[in-house]
C-alpha positions, 0 to 999 in steps of 0.5 A: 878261157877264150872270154877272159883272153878277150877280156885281157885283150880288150882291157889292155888294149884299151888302156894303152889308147886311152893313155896316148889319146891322154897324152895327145890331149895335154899337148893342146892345154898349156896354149890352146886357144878358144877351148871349149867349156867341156874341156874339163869334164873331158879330161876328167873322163879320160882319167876315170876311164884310165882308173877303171880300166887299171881296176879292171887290170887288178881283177883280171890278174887276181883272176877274179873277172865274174864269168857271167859278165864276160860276153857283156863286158867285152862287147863294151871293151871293143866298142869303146876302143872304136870310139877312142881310137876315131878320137885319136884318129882326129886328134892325130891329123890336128897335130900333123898338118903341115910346117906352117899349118902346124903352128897354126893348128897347136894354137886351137882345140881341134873339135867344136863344143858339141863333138867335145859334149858327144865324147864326154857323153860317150866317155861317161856312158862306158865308165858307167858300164865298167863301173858296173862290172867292177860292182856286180863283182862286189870287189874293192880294188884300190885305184892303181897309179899308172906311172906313165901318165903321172909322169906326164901329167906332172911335167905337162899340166902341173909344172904349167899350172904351178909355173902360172901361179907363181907370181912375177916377184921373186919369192924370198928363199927359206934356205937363205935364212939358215945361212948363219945358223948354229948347230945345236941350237933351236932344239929344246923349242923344236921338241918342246909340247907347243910346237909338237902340238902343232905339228901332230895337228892337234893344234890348228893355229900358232903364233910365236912371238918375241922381241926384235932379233930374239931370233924369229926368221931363223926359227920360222926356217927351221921349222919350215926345213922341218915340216918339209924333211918327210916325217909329214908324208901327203901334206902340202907346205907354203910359206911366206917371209914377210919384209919391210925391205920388199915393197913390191908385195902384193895381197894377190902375189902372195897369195898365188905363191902360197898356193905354187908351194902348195901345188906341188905336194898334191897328185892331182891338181885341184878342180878349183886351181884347173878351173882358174888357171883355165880363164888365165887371167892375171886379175885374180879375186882375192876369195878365188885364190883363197878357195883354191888354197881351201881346195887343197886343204879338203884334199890333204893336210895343208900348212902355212908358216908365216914370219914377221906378220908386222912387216906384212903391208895389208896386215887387216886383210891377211888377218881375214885372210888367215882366219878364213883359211883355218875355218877351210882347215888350213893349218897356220904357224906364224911369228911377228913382234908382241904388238897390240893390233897383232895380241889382239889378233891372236887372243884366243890362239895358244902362243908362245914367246920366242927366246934363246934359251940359256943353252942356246946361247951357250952353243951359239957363243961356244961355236962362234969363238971355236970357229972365228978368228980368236985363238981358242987355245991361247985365251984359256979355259978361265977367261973363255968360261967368263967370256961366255957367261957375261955374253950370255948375260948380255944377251938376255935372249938374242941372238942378234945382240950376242952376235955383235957382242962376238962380231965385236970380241973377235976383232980383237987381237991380244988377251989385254984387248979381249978383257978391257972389252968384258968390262964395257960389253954393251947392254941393247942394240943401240949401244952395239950398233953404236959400238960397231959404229966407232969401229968403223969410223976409226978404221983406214980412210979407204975402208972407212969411206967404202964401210960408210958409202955402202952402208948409206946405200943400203939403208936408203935404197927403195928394194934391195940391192944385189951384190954385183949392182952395189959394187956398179953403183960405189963405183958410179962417179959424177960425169964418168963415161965407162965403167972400169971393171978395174973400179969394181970393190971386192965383194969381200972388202965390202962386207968386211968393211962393214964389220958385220953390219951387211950381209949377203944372203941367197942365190941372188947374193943379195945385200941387206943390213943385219937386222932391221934394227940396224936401219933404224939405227943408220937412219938415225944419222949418227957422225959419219953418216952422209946427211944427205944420203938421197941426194948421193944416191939420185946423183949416182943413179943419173951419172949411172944412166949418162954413160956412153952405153946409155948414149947409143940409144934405146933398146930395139929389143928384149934381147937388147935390154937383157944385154944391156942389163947384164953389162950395167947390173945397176941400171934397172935399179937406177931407171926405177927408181932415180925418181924417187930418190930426187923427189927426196932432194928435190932442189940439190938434184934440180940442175943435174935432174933437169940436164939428164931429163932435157937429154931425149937420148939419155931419157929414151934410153934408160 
């Protein structure tokens, strides 16, 4: 009885020291400097020697602890507790020197390469011994999971990891895709065999493809939000949302925010993302971040949902990129446009079209007049019946074109309206866009001059624009000193006036066009448009940069820019890339170029 006490005693003992000597470890990783290469296998001992010590835990309340190894085992119980406990004695004067010795201390691992070999060797040689004690005993204990340590090691290491992995451009979030989606629809698609397939791992790889605006982004989002709603327990989701309108994407920042997603499934971080996050270097190859995700995908189900591949910039790269990935096991479900380059891709990989079905369409249509601005009740059973039917006809499988038909029939104020209106729908994209066109350009002068200059903005600009910095830059006027808040348009009157042509979509408020089809249409320079839109924006971007705010000088600080940004939204649009809009008009913007370049204050400061 007394052996299985000290058994108990030694056991618990140990563990709990070995869990705050775990703990007292992390502080050093996330800024250590000058760690030495046993760093790793460190830890890694310190975390078997956590496990064998919770299996030993396990025996010891089934009360199966083999009496014949008692006298050997606690013998190594009590000595290993020695050794671990005069490690946490160092580390615990590293981290309690002095205030200013202190901050000098936490920036470096408190012992040299060889004391770090000596306690791997130490921590390695008694995991052995208990290893054996669990095996003489021919008992198989699942690993138990201290929650005390997960807990820390998740809000330490991981969180850290993960945060580093994260690239610096901002990710475009999923949920902002199902803004304007429609109850009900998507369903048949979602629980049709192909997808199912997929979904159940039978099928490693899809490609769903379709027209412009069949509806491809928001179906991307929906199966995302469904791979991610549970019914996948111990699988690792990352996505990406390719778009022509983010020009600051890069093959490597992708790639690490593949792998950011991915890492927050997994119990423990991979050794393969450990190991790179440990050389902290910003210049990652492309085949070392492909193999942490290949990583990931040995330790549990991996999935990547890509959409609109043919907005993707490097498409030959990501397509050896993704046929490594599926031979490392990663599961791929992605959609783009029927190109020829893309086809050829795909060619043996099971695909499928993507369209809105007949029902689709019907609860979409059903739902946008039930909940815009017509009166449901006073059109009628008859004539909302034949509304339907000749926008579904229309349509012909998308949603974007059903969605401008609507945008257009909701509009309208009186029965009479809404008939003419069924006799002429429009038939494509360009003569909806050119529909909503006319709309516009016949509305009042001041609505028509915000819907116009806004528009000519957003067509145009470099990378998207936020809401609040497209209010700042409508309100931009040449030699202007101030910005009034009093000039600020209404977010609500901008959009509006736009009559469904922008949107604002995700936390950031961003403001884009419909559809990309959209831009194409606007680029076109129907009447109305401005034809010289660069030339509008360049001056804008310069007399945004001339204001007495700019005057005062340059920032002293990053607290300073921070400030300065806040107060004029517009400003790190118009000091990125004013020059690329006047290499656009080049001879119209040359004097007023030329008087803001001259200005060293003005130049400085922006």
């Amino acid at each position: 009885m007394a052996e299985v006490l000290g058994i108990v005693s030694g056991a618990a003992g140990l563990l709990s020291l070995a869990i705050e000597v775990t703990k007292l470890s992390y502080t050093y990783i996330a800024s250590v400097r000058g760690a030495p290469k046993s760093l790793t296998s460190y830890i890694g001992e310190l975390a078997t020697l956590t496990s064998v010590l919770l299996q030993l835990d396990d025996l010891i309340q089934a009360r199966k602890v083999n009496s014949q190894n008692n006298q050997t085992l606690i013998k190594a119980l009590n000595d290993c507790k020695q050794e671990v406990e005069h490690l946490k004695a160092k580390l615990e004067r590293k981290v309690s020197y002095g205030r200013i010795k202190a901050k000098v201390a936490a920036l470096a691992w408190p012992l040299s390469e060889s004391e770090l070999q000596d306690k791997v060797n130490m921590l390695h040689r008694y995991n052995g011994i208990f290893l054996s004690a669990l095996q003489a005993d021919s008992l198989t204990v699942a690993i138990a999971t201290n929650k005390e340590l997960q807990d820390f090691r998740h809000s330490t290491e991981a969180k850290e990891i993960i945060a580093w992995y994260k690239s610096d451009i901002a990710i475009e979030v999923s949920t902002s895709h199902l803004e304007d989606y429609c109850p009900s629809t998507w369903q048949t698609f979602l629980s049709g065999s192909f997808y199912q397939s997929w979904r159940s791992s039978s099928t490693p790889i899809v490609w769903g493809y379709g027209k412009p605006s069949a509806g491809k982004t928001v179906l991307t989002a929906l199966v995302l939000r469904d791979v991610k709603s549970g019914t996948l327990p111990g699988t690792a989701i990352a996505s990406h949302f390719f778009s022509s309108s983010k020009p600051k994407e890069s093959i490597s920042n992708i790639l690490r925010s593949l792998i950011a997603q991915a890492l927050h499934s997994c119990p423990i971080i991979p050794q393969e993302a450990l190991a790179l996050y440990e050389k902290r270097s910003q210049n990652l190859m492309m085949t070392d971040l492909i193999n942490v995700l290949g990583a990931i995908a040995k330790s549990m189900t991996t999935c990547i949902i890509l959409d609109a591949l043919n907005e993707c910039p490097f498409l030959p790269k990501l397509f050896n990129i993704l046929l490594t990935l599926q031979e490392l096991g990663v599961r791929i479900f992605a959609t783009a446009r029927d190109l020829p380059k893309i086809r050829k891709h795909f060619e043996k990989k099971p695909r499928v079209e993507i369209s809105a079905t007949r029902q689709d369409l019907d609860f979409y249509v059903n739902h946008r007049l039930e909940h815009g601005e017509v009166d449901v009740e006073s059109i009628g059973t008859e004539l909302k019946s034949d509304l339907v039917s000749a926008i579904m006809k229309r349509a012909a499988g998308s949603f974007l074109l059903a969605r401008l038909i609507i945008d257009h029939i909701t509009s309208l104020l009186t029965i009479k309206d809404i008939r003419k209106a069924l006799i002429s729908l429009p038939a494509n994209y360009d003569e909806a866009y050119l529909s909503t066109f006319d709309r516009i350009v016949k509305q009042a002068p001041g609505l028509r001059n915000l819907a116009l200059k806004s528009l000519n903005f957003i067509s145009y600009v470099k990378e998207p624009l936020r809401m609040t910095e497209l209010q700042h830059a409508l309100a931009t006027e040449e030699g202007m000193l101030e910005i009034d808040p009093e000039d600020l348009q209404s977010s609500k009157n901008i959009i509006s006036s736009c009559l469904g042509l922008l949107v604002v979509s995700g936390p950031e408020k961003t403001v884009e066009l419909v559809h990309s089809t959209a831009r194409r249409f606007l680029q076109s320079q129907p009447e109305g448009m401005d034809k010289h839109p660069h030339l509008t924006i360049v001056r804008s971007c310069i007399s945004y940069m001339s204001t007495n705010e700019i005057r005062q000088g340059r920032c002293t600080s990053h607290e300073e820019i921070t400030q300065r940004c806040q107060k004029q939204p517009f400003l790190h649009y118009a000091a990125n890339f004013y020059g690329y809009h006047a290499q656009e008009a080049e001879e119209e913007c040359f004097n007023q170029l030329s008087e803001f370049l001259e200005d060293d204050i003005l130049r400085e400061s922006s």
